[in-house]
Structures are given as C-alpha cells and as structure tokens.
N, CA, C and O of each residue as an XYZ file, in Angstrom:
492
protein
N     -70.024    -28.938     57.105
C     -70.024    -30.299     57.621
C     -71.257    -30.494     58.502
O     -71.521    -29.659     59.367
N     -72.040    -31.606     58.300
C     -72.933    -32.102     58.910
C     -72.926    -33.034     59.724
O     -72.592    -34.180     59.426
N     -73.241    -32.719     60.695
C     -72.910    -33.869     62.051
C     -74.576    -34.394     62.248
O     -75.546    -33.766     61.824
N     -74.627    -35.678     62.987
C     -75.706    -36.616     63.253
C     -75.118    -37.313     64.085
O     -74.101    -37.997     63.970
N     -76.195    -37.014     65.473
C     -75.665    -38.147     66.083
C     -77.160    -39.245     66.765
O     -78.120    -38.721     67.329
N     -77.078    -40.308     66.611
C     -77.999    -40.981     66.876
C     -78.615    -41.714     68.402
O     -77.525    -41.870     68.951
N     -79.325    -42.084     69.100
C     -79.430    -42.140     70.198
C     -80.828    -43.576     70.413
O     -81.448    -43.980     69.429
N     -80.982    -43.918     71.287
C     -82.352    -44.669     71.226
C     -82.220    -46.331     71.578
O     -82.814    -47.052     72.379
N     -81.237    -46.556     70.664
C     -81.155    -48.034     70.114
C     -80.482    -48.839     71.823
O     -79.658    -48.443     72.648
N     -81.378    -50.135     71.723
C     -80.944    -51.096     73.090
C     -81.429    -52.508     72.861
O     -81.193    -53.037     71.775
N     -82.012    -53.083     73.692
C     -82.467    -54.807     73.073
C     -83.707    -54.764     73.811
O     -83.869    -54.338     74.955
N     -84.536    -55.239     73.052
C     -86.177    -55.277     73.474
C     -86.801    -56.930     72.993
O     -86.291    -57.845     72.347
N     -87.639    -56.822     73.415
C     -88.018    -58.458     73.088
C     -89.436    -58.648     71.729
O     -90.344    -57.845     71.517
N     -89.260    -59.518     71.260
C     -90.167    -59.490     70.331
C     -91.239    -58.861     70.073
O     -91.839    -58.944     71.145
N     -91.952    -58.229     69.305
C     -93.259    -57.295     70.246
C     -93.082    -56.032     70.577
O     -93.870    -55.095     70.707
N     -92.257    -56.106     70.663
C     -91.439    -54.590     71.798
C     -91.369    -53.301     70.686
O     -91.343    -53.409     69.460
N     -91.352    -52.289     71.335
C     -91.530    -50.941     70.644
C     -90.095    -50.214     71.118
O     -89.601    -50.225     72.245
N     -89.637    -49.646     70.030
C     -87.770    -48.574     70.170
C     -88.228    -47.470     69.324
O     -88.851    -47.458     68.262
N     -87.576    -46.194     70.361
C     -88.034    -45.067     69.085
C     -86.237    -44.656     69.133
O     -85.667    -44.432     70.201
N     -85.850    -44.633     68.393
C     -84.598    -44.169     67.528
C     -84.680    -42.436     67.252
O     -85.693    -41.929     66.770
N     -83.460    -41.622     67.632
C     -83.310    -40.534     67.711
C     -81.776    -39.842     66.959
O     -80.647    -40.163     67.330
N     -82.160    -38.580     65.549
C     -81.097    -38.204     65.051
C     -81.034    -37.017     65.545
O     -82.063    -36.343     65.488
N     -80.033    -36.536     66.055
C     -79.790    -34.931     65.957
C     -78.839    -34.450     65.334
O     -77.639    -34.556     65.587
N     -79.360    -33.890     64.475
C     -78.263    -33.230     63.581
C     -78.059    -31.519     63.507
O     -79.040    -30.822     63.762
N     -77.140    -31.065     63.256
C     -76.138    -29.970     62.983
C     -76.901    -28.922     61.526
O     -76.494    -28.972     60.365
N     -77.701    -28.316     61.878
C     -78.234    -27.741     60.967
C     -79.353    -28.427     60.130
O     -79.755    -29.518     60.536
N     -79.970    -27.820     58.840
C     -80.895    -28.677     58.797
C     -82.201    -27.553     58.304
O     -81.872    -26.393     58.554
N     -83.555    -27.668     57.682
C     -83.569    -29.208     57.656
C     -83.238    -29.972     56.682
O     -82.977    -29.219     55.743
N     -83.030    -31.568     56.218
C     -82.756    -31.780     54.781
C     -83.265    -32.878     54.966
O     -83.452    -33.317     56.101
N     -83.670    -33.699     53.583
C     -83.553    -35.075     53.496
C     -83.267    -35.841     53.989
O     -82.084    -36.092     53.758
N     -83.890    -36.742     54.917
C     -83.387    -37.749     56.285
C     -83.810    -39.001     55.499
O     -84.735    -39.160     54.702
N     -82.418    -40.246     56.167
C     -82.735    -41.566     55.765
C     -82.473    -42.532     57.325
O     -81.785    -42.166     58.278
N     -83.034    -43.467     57.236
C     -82.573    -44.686     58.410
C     -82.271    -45.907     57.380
O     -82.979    -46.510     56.573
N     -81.241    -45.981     57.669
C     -80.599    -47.512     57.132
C     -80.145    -48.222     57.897
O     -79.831    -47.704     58.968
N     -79.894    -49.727     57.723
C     -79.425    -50.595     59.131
C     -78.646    -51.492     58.265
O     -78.680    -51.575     57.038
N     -77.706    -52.367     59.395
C     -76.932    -53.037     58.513
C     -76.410    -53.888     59.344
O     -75.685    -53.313     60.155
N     -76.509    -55.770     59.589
C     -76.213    -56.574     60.003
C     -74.705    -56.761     59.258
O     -74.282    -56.099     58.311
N     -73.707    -58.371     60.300
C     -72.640    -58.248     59.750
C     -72.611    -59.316     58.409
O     -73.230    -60.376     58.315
N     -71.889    -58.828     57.619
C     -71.335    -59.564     56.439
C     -72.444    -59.152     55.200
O     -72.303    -59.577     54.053
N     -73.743    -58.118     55.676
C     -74.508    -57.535     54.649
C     -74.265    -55.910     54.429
O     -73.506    -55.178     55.063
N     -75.349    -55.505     53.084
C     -74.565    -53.986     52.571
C     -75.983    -53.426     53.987
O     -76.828    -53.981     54.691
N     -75.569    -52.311     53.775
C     -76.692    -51.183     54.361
C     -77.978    -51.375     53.637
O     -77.967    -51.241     52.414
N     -79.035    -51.661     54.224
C     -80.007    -51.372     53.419
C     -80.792    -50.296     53.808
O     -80.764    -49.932     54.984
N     -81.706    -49.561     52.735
C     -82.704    -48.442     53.435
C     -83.891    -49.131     54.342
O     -84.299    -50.288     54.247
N     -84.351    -48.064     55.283
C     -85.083    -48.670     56.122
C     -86.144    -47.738     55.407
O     -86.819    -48.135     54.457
N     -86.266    -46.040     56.122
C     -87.057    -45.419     55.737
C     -86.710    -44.060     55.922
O     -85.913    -43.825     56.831
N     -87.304    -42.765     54.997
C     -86.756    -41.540     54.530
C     -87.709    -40.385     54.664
O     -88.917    -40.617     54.713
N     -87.369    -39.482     54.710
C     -88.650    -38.397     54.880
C     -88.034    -37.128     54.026
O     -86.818    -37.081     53.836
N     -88.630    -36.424     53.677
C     -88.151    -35.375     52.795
C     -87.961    -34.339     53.838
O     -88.268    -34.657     54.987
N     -87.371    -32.808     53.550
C     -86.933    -31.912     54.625
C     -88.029    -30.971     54.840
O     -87.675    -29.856     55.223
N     -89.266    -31.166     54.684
C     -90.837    -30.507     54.944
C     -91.280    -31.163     55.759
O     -91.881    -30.648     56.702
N     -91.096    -32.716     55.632
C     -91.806    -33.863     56.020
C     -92.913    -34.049     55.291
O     -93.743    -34.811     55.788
N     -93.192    -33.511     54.125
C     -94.467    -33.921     53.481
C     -94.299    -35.402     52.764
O     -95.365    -36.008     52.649
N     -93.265    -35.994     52.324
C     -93.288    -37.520     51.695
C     -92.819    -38.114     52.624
O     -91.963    -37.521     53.280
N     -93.157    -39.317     52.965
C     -92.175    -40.568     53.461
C     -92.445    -41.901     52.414
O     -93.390    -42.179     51.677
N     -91.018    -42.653     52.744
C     -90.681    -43.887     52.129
C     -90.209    -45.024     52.683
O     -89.000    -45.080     52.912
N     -90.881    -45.915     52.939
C     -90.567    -47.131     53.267
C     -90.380    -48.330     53.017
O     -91.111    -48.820     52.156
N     -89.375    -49.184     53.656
C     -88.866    -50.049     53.197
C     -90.049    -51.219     52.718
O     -90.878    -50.766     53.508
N     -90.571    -52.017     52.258
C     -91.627    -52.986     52.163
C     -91.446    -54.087     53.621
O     -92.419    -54.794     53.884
N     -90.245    -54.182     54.480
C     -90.008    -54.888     55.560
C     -90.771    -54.489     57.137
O     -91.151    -55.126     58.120
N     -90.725    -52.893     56.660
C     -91.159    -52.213     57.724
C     -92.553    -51.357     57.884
O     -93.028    -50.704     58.813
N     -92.944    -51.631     56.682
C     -93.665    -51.138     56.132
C     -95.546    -50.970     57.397
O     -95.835    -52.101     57.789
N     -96.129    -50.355     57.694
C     -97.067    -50.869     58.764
C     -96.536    -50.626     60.204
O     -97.254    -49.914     60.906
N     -95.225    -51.176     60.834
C     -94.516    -51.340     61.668
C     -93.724    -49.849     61.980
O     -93.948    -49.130     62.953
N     -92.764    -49.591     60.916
C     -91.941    -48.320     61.652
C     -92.545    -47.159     60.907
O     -93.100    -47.177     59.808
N     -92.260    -45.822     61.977
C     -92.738    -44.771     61.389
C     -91.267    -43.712     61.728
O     -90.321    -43.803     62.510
N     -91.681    -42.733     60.696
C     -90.376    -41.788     60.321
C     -91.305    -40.315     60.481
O     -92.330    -40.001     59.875
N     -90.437    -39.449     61.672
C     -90.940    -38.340     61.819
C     -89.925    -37.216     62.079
O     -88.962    -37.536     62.776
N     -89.962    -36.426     61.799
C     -89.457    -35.317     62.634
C     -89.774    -34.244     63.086
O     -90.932    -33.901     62.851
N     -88.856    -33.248     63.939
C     -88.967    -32.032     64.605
C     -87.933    -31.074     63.970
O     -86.753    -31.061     64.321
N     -88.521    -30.166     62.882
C     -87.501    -29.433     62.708
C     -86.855    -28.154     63.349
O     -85.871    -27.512     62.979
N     -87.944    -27.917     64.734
C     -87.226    -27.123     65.577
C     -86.101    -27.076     66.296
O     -85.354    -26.227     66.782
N     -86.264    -29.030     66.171
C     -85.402    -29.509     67.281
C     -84.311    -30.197     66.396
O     -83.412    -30.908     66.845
N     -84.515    -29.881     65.047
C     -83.573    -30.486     64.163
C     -83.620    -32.041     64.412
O     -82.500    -32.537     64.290
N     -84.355    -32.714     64.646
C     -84.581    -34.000     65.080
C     -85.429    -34.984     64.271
O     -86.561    -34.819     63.816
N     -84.423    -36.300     64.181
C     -85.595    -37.102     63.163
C     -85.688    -38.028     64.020
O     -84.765    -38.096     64.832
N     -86.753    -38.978     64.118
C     -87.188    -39.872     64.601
C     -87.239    -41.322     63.912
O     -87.251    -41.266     62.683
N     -87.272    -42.679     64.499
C     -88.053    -43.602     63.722
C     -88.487    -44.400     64.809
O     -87.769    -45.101     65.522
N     -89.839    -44.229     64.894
C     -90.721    -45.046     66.014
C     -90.931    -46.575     65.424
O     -91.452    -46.864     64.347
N     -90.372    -47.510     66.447
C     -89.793    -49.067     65.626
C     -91.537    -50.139     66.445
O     -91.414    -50.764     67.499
N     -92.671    -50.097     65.805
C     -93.036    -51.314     66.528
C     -93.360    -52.655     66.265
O     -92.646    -53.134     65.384
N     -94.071    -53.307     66.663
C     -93.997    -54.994     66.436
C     -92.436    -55.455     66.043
O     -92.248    -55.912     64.916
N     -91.574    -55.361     66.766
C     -90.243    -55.377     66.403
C     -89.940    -56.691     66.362
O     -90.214    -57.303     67.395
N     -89.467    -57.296     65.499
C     -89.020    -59.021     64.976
C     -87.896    -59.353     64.988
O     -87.123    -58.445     64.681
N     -87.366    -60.469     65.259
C     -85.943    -60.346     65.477
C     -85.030    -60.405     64.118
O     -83.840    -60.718     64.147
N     -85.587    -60.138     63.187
C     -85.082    -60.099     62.165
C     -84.332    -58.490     61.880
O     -83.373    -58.181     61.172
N     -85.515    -57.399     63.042
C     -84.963    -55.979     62.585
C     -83.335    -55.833     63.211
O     -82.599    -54.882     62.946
N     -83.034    -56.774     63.925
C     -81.670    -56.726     64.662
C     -80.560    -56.389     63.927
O     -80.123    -57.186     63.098
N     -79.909    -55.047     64.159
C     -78.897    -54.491     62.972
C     -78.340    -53.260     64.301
O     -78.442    -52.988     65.497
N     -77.661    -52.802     62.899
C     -76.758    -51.192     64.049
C     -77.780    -50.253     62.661
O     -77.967    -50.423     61.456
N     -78.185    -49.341     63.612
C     -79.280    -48.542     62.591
C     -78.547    -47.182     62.233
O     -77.981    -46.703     63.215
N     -78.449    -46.615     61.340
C     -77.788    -45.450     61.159
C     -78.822    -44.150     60.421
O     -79.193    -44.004     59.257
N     -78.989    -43.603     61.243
C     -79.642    -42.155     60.410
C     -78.322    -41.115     59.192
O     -77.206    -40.790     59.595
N     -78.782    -40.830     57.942
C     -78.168    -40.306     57.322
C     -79.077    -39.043     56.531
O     -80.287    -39.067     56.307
N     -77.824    -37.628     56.091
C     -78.754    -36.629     55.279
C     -78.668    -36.662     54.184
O     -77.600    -37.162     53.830
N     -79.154    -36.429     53.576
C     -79.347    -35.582     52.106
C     -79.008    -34.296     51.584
O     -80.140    -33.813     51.559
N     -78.410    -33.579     51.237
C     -78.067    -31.940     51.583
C     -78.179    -31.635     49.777
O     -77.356    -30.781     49.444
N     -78.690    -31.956     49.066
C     -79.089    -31.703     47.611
C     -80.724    -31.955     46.996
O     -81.242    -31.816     45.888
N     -81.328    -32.503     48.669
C     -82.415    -31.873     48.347
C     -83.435    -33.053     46.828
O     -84.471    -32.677     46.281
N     -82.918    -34.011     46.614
C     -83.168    -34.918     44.954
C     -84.722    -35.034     45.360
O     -85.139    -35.344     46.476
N     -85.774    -34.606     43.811
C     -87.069    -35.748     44.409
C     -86.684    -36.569     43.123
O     -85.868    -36.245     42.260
N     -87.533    -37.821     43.196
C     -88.535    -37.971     44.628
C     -87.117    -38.284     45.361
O     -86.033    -38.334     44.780
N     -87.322    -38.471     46.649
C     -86.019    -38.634     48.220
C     -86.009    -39.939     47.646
O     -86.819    -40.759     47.215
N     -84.736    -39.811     47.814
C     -83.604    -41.671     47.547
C     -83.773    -42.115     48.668
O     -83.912    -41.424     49.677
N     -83.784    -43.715     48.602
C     -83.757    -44.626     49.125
C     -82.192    -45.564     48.811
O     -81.899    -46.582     49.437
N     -81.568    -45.116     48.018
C     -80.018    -45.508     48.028
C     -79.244    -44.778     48.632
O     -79.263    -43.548     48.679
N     -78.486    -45.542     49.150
C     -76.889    -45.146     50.563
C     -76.043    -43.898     49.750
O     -75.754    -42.776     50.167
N     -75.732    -44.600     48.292
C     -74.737    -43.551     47.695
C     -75.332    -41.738     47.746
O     -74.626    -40.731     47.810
N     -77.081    -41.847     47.681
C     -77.574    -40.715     47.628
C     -77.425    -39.798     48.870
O     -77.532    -38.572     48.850
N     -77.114    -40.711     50.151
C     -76.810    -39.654     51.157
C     -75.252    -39.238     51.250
O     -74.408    -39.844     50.590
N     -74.912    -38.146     52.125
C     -73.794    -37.620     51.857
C     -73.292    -37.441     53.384
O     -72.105    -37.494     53.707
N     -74.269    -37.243     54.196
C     -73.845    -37.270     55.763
C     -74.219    -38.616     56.469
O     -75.185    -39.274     56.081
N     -73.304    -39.072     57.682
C     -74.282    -40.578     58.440
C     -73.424    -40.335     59.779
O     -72.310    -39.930     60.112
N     -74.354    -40.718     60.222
C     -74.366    -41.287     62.130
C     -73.441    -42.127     62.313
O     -72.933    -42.751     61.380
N     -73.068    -42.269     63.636
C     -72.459    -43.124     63.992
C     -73.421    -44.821     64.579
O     -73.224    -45.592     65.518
N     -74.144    -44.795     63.789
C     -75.343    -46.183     64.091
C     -75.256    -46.112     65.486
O     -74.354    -45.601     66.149
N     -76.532    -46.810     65.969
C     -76.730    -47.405     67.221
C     -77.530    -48.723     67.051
O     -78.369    -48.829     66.157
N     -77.172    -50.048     68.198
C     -77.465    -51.250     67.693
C     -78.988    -51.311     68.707
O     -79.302    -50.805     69.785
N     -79.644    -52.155     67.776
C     -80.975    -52.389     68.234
C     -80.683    -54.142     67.943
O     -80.178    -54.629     66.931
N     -81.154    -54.834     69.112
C     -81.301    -56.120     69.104
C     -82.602    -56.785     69.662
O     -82.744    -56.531     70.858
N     -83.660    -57.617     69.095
C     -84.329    -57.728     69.288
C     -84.468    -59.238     69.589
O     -84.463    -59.956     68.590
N     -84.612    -59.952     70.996
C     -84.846    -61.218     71.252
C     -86.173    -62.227     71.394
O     -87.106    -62.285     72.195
N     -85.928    -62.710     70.647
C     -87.111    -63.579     70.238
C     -87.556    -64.413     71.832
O     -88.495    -65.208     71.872
C-alpha cells in the first residue's frame, strides 16, 4: 500500500506563485497532479516519470506549472506560477506503480491518490 500525502495548497491572488508538496510511502514511481473543481471529472494537470527524465503537461498549464521531484526525499513537487483564477480546484497528487511508457495522463492509469489539497486563487 502506497500512501501520499499532499501539503502546500492555500489562496493566493492572481499572479501569485504555490508550490504543492507529495510525500509518499516508498517510491520512486510514476507521479501525476490532477485537480478537480465541483460538479467536474478530475482532470490531469501534470506527470513525471520515476527517473524524472519525461514530464507531461497539461496544455492549460503548460509555461506556468512545473513538476519536479526529490527522490531522496521521496517527494514530488508542482511549482504553480502566474496562477489564474481559473486554476482554483482541490489538487491531488497520484502514483503509478506499473511503471506504463510513455507515463499516462489518465486518472484510471493511476492506482494510488492523496488526499487533495485546495488551492484558490482570487482574482
């Protein structure tokens, strides 16, 4: 069992910069950030493979957020900037533990997830 727990997320104002924090329970594997407002599905944000040699991003965030990690620290990151109030969601880091290339960008492909943390961004 793979645990993740996420950390970071608060309300910043337009403009504003959030770096988002996973720690997870072993490791390393396939990391995703997905977010998800109410009455919509999860969508992918952005993914990194368990080397960190690929990343994937959403076309929304594309320029704006970056996806990193520490695999000493078993730690993934997503550094959020020019933040719009559109990114306003509960963000959830999730793993991968099968390793697929190229790294999915679909929800069903992960198998572990966070308990989200909400990022709100005021215009």
């Amino acid at each position: 069992q793979v645990q993740l727990v996420e950390s970071g997320g608060g309300l910043v104002q337009a403009g504003g910069s959030l770096r988002l924090s996973c720690a997870t329970s072993g490791g390393p594997y396939t990391m995703g950030w997905f977010r998800q407002t109410p009455g919509k599905e999860r969508e992918f944000v952005a993914a990194m493979s368990w080397g960190g040699a690929t990343t994937y991003y959403a076309d929304s965030v594309k320029g704006r957020f970056t996806i990193a990690r520490d695999n000493a620290k078993n730690t993934v990151y997503l550094q959020m900037n020019s933040l719009k109030p559109e990114d306003t969601a509960v963000y959830y880091c999730a793993a991968e533990t099968f390793y697929r290339l190229p790294i999915p960008s679909s929800r069903e492909k992960y198998n572990y997830w966070g308990q989200g943390t909400q990022v709100t961004v005021s215009s």
